[in-house]
N, C-alpha and C positions, 0 to 999 in steps of 0.2 A: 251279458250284452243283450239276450233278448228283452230283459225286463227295460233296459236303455230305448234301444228301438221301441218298443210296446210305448214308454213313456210320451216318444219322440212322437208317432202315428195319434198317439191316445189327444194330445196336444194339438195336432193339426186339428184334428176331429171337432175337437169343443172348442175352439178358438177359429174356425170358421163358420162352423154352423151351417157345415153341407155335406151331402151324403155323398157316396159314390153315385156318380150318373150314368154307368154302363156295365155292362155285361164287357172284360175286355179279355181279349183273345190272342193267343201269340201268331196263330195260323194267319192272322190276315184277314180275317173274316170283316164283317160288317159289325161295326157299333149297333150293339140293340138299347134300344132308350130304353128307360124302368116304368114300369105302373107301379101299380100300389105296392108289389111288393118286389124290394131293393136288392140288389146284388153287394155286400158288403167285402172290401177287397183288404186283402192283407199278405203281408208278405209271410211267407211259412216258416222260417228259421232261420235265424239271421246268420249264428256258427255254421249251418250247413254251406249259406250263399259265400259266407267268406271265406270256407275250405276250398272252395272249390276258384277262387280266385289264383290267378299265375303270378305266383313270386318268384321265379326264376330269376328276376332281377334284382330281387334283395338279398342279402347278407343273410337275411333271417328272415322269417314271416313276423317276427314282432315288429319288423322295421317298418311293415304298413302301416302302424298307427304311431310314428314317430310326427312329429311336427316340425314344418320348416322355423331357424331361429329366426326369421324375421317375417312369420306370420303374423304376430303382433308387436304394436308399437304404440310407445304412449308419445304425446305431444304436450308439452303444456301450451296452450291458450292466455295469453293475458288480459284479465277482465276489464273492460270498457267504461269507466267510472263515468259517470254524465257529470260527478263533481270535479270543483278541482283538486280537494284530495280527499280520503276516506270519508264519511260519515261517521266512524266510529272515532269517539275524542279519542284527545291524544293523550293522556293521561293514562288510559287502561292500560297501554303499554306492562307499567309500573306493577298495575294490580292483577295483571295472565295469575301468577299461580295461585293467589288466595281467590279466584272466583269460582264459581261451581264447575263444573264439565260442561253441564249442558250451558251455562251462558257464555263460556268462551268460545262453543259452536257456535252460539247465535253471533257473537262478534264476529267470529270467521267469516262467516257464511256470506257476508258482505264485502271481502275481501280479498279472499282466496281467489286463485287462475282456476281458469277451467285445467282440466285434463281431457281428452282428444285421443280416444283408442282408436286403433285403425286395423282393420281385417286386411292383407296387403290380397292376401290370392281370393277374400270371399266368393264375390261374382264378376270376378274374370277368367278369362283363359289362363293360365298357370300352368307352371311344373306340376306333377303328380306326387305325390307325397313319396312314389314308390323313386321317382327319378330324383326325389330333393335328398331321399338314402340312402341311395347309389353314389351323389355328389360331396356326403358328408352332413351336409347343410340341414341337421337336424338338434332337437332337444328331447332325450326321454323322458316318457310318460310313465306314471308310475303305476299307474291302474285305470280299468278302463271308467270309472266314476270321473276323475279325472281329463280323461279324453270328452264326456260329455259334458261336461263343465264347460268346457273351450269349444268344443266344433259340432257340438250338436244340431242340427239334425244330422246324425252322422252318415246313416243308407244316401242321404240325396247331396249334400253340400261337400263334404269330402273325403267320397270316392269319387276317381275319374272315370265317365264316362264310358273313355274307349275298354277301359278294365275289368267293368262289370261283366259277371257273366251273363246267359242267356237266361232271364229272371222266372221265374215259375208263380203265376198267378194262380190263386185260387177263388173259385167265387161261391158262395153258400147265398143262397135264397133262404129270406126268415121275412116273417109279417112285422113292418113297423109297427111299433104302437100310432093309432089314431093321431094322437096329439102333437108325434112327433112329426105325421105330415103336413099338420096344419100350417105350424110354425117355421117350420126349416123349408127354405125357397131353393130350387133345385136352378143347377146352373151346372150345364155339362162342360163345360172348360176346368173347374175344379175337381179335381182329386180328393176325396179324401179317404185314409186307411183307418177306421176305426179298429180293434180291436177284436178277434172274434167273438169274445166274451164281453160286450161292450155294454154297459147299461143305459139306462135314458137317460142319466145324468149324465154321463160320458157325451152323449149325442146333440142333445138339446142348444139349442145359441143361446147367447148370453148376449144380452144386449146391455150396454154397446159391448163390441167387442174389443181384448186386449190383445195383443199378439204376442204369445210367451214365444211361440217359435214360427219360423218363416215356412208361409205358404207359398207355392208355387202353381203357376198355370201353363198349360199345355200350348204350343202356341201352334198353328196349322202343320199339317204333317208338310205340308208343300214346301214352305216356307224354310230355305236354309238353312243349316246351324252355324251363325257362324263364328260359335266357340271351338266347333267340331276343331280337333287336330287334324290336319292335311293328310298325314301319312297314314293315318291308320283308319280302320272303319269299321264301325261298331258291331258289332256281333247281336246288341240286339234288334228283333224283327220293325221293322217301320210301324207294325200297329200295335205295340208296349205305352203305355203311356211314359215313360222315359225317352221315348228315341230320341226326340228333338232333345235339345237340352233347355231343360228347364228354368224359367224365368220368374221371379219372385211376383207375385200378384198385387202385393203391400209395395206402392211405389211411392209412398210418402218416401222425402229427403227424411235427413238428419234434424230432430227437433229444433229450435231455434232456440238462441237463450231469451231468460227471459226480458224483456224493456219494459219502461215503465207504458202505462195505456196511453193509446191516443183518443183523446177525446179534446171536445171545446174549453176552450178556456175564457175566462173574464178579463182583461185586463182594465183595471180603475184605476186613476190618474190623480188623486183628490188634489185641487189647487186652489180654492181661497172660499171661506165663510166670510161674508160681508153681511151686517145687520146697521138699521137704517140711523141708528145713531152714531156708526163708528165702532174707531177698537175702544171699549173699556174692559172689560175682563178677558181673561183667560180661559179658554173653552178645550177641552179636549173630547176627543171623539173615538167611535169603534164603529165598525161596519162589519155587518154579516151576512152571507146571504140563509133567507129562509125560503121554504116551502110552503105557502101559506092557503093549501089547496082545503078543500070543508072539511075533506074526511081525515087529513091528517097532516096538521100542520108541526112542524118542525123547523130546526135550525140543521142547516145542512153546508154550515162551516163553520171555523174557529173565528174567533174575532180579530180582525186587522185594527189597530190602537195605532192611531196618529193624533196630529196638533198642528195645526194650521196659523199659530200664533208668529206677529214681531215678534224679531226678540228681543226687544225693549219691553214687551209685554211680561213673556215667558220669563224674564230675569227678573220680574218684582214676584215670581210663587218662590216660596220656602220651604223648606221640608219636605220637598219633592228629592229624591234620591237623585245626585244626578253623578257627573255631568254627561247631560244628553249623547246618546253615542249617534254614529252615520245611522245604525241600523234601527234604530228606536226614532228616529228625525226623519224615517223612508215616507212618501206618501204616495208611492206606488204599489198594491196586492194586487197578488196572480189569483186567480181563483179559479178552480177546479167545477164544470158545469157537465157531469153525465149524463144530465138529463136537459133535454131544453125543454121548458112547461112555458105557460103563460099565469103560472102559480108562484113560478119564482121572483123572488123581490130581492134588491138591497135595504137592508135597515140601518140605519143611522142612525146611532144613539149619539145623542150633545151632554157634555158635563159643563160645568164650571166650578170653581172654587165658592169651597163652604162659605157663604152670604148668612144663612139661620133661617126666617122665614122662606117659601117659595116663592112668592110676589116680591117680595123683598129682591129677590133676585131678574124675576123674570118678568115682575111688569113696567120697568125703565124702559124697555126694548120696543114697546106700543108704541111709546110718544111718537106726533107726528112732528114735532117742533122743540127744540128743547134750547134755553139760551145758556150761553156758554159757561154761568157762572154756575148753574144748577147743573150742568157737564161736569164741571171742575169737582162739584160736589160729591159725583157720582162715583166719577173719578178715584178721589179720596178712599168714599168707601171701599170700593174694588181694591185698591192698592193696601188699604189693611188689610182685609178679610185673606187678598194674597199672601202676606206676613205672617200673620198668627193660623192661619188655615192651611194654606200652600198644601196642605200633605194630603187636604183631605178636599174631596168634593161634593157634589148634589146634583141629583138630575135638573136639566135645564128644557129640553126638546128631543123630536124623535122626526125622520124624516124617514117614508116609504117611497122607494122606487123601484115599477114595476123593468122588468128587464125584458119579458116579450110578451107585454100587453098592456093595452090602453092607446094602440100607436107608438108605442117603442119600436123601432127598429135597427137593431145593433147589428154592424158589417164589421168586416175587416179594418175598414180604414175608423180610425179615431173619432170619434164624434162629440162633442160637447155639449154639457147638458146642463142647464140653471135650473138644479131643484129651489123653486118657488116655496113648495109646501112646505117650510119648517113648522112643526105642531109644537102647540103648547101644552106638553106633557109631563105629570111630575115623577108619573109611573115608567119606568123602563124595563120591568121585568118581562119574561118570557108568558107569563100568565096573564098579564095584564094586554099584552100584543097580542098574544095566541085570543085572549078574549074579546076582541075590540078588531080583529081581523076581517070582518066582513064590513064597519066600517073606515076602515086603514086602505083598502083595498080599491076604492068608489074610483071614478077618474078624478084626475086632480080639480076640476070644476066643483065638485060635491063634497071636496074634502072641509069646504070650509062650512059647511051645514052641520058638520058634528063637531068640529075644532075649531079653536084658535088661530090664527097663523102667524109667525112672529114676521115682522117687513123685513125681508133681507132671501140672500137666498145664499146656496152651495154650489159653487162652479166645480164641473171633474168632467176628465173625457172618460168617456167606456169603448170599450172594442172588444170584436171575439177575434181568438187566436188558435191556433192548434198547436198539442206539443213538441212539432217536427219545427215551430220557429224555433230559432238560434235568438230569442230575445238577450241581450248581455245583462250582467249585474245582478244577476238572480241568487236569492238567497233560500234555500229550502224552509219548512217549516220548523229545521232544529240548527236554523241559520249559516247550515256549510253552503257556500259559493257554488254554484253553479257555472258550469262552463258553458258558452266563454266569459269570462270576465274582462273587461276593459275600464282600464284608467278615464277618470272624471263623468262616467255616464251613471245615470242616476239608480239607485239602489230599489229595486223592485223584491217584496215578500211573497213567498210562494205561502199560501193560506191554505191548512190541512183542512180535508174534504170531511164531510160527518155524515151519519145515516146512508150508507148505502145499503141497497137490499143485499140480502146474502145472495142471489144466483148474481152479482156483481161485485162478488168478492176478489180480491186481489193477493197476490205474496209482498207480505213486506220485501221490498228491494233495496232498502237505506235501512240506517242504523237508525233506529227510534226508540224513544223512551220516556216518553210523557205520561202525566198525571194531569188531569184538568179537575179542579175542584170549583164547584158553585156551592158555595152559602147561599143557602134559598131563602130561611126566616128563622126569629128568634123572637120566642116573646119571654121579655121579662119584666113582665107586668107583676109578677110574685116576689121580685128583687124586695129583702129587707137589707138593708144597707145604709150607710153614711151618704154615699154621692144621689144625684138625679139619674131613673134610669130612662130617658131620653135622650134626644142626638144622638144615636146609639151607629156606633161605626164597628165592625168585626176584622181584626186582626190575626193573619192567617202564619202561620211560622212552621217551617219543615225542621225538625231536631231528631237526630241520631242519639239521644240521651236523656232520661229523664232522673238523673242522680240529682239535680237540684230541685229544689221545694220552690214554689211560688206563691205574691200574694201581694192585695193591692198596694202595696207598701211595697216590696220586691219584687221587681221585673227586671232582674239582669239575667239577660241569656244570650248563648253563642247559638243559634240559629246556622243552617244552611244554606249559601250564595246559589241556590238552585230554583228561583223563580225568576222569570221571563219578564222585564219590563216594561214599560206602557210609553206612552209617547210622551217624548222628553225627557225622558230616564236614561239610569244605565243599561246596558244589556239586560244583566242580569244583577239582581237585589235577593237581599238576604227574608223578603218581611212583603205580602201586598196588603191595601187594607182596602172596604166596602168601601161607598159612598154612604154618606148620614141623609137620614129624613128626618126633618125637624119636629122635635115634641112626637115622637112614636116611641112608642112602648113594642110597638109588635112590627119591626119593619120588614120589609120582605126585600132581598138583594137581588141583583143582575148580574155582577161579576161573574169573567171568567177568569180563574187564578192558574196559569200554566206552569209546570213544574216538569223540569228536566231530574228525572231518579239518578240515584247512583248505581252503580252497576252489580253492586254488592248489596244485598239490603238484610235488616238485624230483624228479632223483633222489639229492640228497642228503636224504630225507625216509625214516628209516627209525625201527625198534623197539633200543630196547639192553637186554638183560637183564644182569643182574648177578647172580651168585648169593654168597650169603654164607651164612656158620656163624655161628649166634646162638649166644652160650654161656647157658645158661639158671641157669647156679647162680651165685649172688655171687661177685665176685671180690676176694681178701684183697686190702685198699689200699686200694680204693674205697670212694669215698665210700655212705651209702644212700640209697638210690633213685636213682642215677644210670645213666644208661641202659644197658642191657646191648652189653657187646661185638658186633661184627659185622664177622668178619673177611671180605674177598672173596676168593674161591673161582677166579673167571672171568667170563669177557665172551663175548656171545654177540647176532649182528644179524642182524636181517632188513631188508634192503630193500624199500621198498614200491611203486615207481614207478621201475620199470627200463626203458629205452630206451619213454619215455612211456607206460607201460601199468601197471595195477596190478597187483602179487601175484596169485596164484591164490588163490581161498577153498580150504580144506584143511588137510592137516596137511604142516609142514615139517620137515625135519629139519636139526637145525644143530650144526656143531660148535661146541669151548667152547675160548676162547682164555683161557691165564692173564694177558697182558692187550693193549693195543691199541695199534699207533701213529696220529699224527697221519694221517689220510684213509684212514682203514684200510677204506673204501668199495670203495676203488682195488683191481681185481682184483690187479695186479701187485705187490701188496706180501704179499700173502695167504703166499707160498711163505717169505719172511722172518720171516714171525707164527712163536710157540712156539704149539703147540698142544696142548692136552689129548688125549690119548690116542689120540697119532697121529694128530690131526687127524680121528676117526674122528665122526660124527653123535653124539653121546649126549644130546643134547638135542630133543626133541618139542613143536610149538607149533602150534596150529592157530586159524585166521583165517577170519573171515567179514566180509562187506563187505554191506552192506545201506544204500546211497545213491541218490539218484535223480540225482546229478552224476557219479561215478564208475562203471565197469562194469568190471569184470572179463571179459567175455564177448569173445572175439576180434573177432568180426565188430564189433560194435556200434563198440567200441574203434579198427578201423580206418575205420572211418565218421567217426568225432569223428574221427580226425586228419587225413583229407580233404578234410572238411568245414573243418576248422579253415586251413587251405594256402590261401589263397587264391591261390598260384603253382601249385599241382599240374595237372598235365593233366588235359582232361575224362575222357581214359581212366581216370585211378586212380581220379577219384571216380566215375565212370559203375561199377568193379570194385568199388569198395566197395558201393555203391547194391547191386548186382546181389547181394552176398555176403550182407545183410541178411536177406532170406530163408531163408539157412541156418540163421539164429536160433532158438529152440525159443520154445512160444508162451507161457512165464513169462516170457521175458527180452522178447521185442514186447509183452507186454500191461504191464508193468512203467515201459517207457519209453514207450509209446504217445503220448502228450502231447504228449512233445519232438518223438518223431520225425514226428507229425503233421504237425505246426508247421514239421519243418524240410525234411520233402520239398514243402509247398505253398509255399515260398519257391523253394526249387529248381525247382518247373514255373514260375514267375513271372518267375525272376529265370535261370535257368541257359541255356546253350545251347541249341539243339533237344535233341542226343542226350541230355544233364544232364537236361531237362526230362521228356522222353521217360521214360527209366529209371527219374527219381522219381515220376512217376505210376503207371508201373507197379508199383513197391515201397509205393505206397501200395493200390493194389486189393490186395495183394499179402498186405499187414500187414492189412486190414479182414478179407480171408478168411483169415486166421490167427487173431485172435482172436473171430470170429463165435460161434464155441461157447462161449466164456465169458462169464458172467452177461449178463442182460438190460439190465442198467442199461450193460454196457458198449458191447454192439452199437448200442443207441440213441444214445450218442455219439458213435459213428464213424459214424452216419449224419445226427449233427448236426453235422459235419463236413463231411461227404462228398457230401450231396444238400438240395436243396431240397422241402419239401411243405408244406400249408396249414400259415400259421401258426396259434398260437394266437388272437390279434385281430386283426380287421381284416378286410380283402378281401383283401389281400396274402399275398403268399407269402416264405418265408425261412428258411436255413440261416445257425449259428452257428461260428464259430470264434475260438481265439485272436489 
């Protein structure tokens, strides 16, 4: 028991980072303040203090460290879902026992009730443990390891007051080290009982600080106690530092849980593209907001995909997957603003249906006058090029709007805004914006000295909002309902937020599991082959199986329904494809291709691209409107989940086979493939992963597969534990949740050293993400520690 106490003092000590501030005396004398050199206070033997304790009133003396049975209590908590049902599909249900350990944590984790412990007598007046077994009203302890488990600190929190005996202080005068006085701020209201063998490390603050165990502070001797018991009266002297009864210093509540942040929001409204000659084609569209500041411009959301189309228009494209759902038809995004700059832009990218040339498409829209019959004409064209093309399109235009600069001024209330500047742009990639950004940027007066401008403009309201509105009809970015929802009101997408700095890291709080792939460029300009390799459109397919062989002759394949839609689609489609630039051998892409993973993943779980030549002119023989040719070009894969781990986020580079055989996965067959141009890269694709079940990060990565072994020796998983720390503090505050949850299993349930290491990786992870946001520190201390609840006499920490 001393080494308990010694622990119990040794933890005050370093976990406040103050010294004793007095010389203290039982006679009553006067408090002497310290100079340089400290009076270190400590209790001298804790079996002697408890011998001498009056158990006359117990049955036994072991009855003193019995525990009342309704000192502790669990509560469950029912979590708060802001949806209106799980986030996690509903399908997994099905597949709980073939997933790993650690991803049925991560499903939980968004699921599960809280649990709600409660100290009933912590820091209140209470029976004394001696009168709760005198009453009965007790549960045996079985060692005293066990007692400090449960009630430690055990000299100050519970024993009672009136029971102590008359405490014998001792005080030793020793020279601080130097450093220790530089750093440690003296504050005579705290106590603290170092050790007498105490080292620097024992002494020194740690900044910030965590609180393994509760401090307490002395509160005026004057001042009543009025926990004191009425009948009785303490024995020890008024100038002990116990006499008053002691009140905890740490008056932080109960952590809170976590919520999602509050910050600004966008909401866009997009309601009609009108150009000066009328509807003839079919145009669709994305909007994103960038950052488009000198030093580092970025895209700092997903793209929102709508269609502003009649749908007398919209029903002459073909080959577009449809039929159109409510949520693919939305032309309302929420978008997510943590930052308000005068950097931030909305971009608008315009498509239309494959035309061939780029004039061909986009210089009809000049005229100032056009007579009906050359309309009609136009007309025509549009209405094949939607037949045999329908699937596929081509850049058209690109509109920049600044959000708070130039004279923007976005309130709360809606505001309407006629983007004028539509530009004549063929390029819509991110390099070609990011390059062209400082004239993108001009006020709109100037915009027409570097561009085009097509006559017509884009009506949308904008407004800032906070996420404390109750907006209805909201859909998250993995399309569960948001609460509230209400009948007939219009369908608003909540748009996931991108680049945020790591000290603005967040915990996943919804179930997420996305893959975002951009095809960036492909040249195959080295293509020996049969077809033309121009028009060139890239065909993106998620497949769990590479047992069939492919080739431009055979393209039968059962693909994955796990990509996201575009405007006027289904939800979700089996297949997305590029848009075509015409006559390029080397095009470079814009697409964003969203993919919902499956919760299981193989390593036969990869990406297949396909590249193909669209011929864009009618072909003599065919029928019309029958769908335009599409010869393939080559074949081109990435793996996702190689010897158990996922892809890197990044850009890959891959060569282009002209076509595949059966397991063509299998390294060993690679050197038999024909390959494009010597087997050399000419293909660019780059991946990002944004899940709260999957990680890309090594450390974490070799954690789940540790965790996951339950044959693995304690050493691997004791190296993985240890290795967590190496993590940077996006990727710990990111998983925080899970990994909460799954080191407090590991001190419960693992080894000593297992247990050991995960406690320590939990202090570990608390002071890693301590500097970010307030809402999330308070968590990991409603985790981590117990303080006054909010009702009650009781006390209590919450966790999963």
């Amino acid at each position: 028991m001393d080494r308990v106490l010694g622990l119990v003092e040794k933890g005050r000590a370093v976990a406040s980072g103050k010294r004793a501030s007095a010389h203290l005396e039982q006679d009553g004398k006067k408090v002497v303040k310290p100079k340089r050199t400290q009076a270190a206070l400590y209790v001298t033997d804790f079996e002697e203090q408890y011998a001498r304790l009056d158990v006359s009133k117990c049955r036994t003396p072991a009855d003193l460290l019995l525990i009342p049975d309704d000192e502790v209590t669990v509560e469950v908590v029912p979590r708060k879902l802001r949806t209106a049902r799980s986030s996690v599909p509903s399908e997994v249900a099905s597949q709980l026992q073939s997933l790993p350990p650690h991803v049925r944590d991560c499903l939980f984790a968004f699921e599960k009730n809280w649990l709600l412990l409660r100290w009933k007598y912590r820091h209140s007046a209470r029976p004394t443990l001696r009168d709760a077994a005198v009453a009965g009203n007790t549960s045996a302890v079985s060692s005293s390891s066990s007692v400090s488990s449960v009630s430690a600190p055990l000299a100050v929190r519970e024993l009672p007051l009136d029971s102590l005996p008359e405490l014998r202080f001792e005080a030793q005068e020793f020279d601080w080290p130097e450093e220790v006085n530089n750093d440690i701020k003296m504050d005579e209201s705290i106590i603290a009982l170092p050790q007498k063998d105490a080292t620097l490390e024992d002494i020194i603050r740690l900044e910030p600080r965590h609180d393994l165990f509760t401090m307490y502070r002395v509160p005026p001797s004057s001042s009543p106690n009025p926990y004191a018991p009425s009948s009785s009266k303490s024995s020890i002297p008024s100038s002990a530092p116990f006499a008053d009864q002691l009140q905890p210093t740490d008056l932080r509540p109960v952590g809170a849980h976590l919520e999602h942040p509050r910050h600004t929001q966008l909401l866009v409204h997009m309601k009609e593209l009108r150009l000066r000659i009328g509807e003839v084609d079919p145009f669709f569209l994305t909007a994103a907001v960038y950052d488009l500041d000198r030093d580092h411009r970025r895209r700092v959301s997903e793209f929102f995909h709508f269609e502003l189309n009649i749908s007398s228009t919209l029903s002459l494209v073909k080959g577009r997957p449809g039929p159109p759902s409510p949520l693919t038809s939305a032309t309302q995004a929420l978008f997510n603003l943590t930052h308000q700059s005068p950097t931030l832009y909305l971009v608008i990218r315009i498509e239309t249906v494959l035309h061939g040339p780029y004039e061909q498409a986009a210089d009809p829209y000049f005229k100032v006058s056009m007579k009906q019959k050359e309309k009609n004409k136009l007309i025509s064209i549009s209405e094949d090029c939607a037949h045999r093309m329908g699937r596929f399109t081509q850049p058209f235009g690109l509109a920049v709007v600044p959000l708070f600069a130039h004279g923007t001024a976005l309130t709360a209330a809606p505001q309407e805004f006629f983007v004028t500047e539509l530009l004549r742009v063929r390029d819509l990639s991110d390099m070609y914006l990011f390059s062209k950004a400082s004239q993108l940027t001009v006020p709109a007066s100037h915009l027409k000295k570097n561009f085009k401008v097509f006559p017509g403009h884009l009506t949308m309201d904008m407004r800032l909002m906070t996420t404390d509105e109750a907006v209805p009809n909201r859909f998250t970015p993995s399309l569960v309902p948001v609460l509230p929802q209400k009948d007939g009101a219009p369908i608003i997408r909540e748009i996931q937020e991108f680049g945020l700095a790591k000290e603005e890291s967040y915990p996943y709080l919804d179930y997420v599991n996305h893959l975002y792939v951009y095809p960036t460029f492909v040249n195959l300009g080295g293509y020996k082959g049969p077809a033309s390799s121009r028009n060139i459109t890239c065909v993106v397919y998620l497949l769990d199986s590479d047992e069939h062989a492919f080739s431009p002759t055979s393209l039968t394949l059962q693909s994955l329904n796990a990509m996201y839609g575009r405007g006027g689609m289904s939800t979700m489609v089996d297949h997305e494809v590029t848009s075509v630039t015409y006559h390029q051998h080397k095009p470079h892409f814009f697409e964003e291709i969203k993919i919902l993973l499956p919760n299981r993943m193989t390593p036969h779980h990869h990406l297949l691209f396909v590249f193909k030549h669209i011929t864009c002119r009618p072909v003599k023989g065919k029928k019309k409107n029958e769908p335009a040719p599409a010869d393939v070009l080559g074949f081109a894969f990435l793996p996702l989940f190689v010897n158990g781990r996922f892809v890197k986020n990044g850009e890959h580079e891959i060569s282009v086979a002209y076509e595949l055989p059966a397991h063509y996965l299998r390294e060993d067959l690679h050197d038999e493939m024909r390959w494009l141009d010597r087997r050399r890269p000419v293909f660019t694709v780059r991946s990002s992963l944004h899940s709260s079940v999957f990680s890309e990060v090594e450390q974490l990565d070799n954690f789940f597969h540790a965790y996951d072994d339950k044959e693995s020796p304690d050493g691997v998983l004791i190296g993985a534990i240890h290795d967590l720390s190496q993590m940077d503090q996006a990727t710990t505050a990111n998983y925080m949740a899970v990994l909460f949850n799954q080191m407090l299993e590991l001190v419960c349930t693992g080894s000593d050293a297992v247990a050991g290491a995960a406690f320590q990786q939990l202090i570990t992870s608390i002071h890693t993400i301590q500097s970010l946001e307030q809402n999330l520190a308070s968590h990991s201390a409603s985790c981590s520690s117990s303080s006054s609840s909010g009702s009650g006499s009781g006390s209590g920490s919450e966790t999963e």
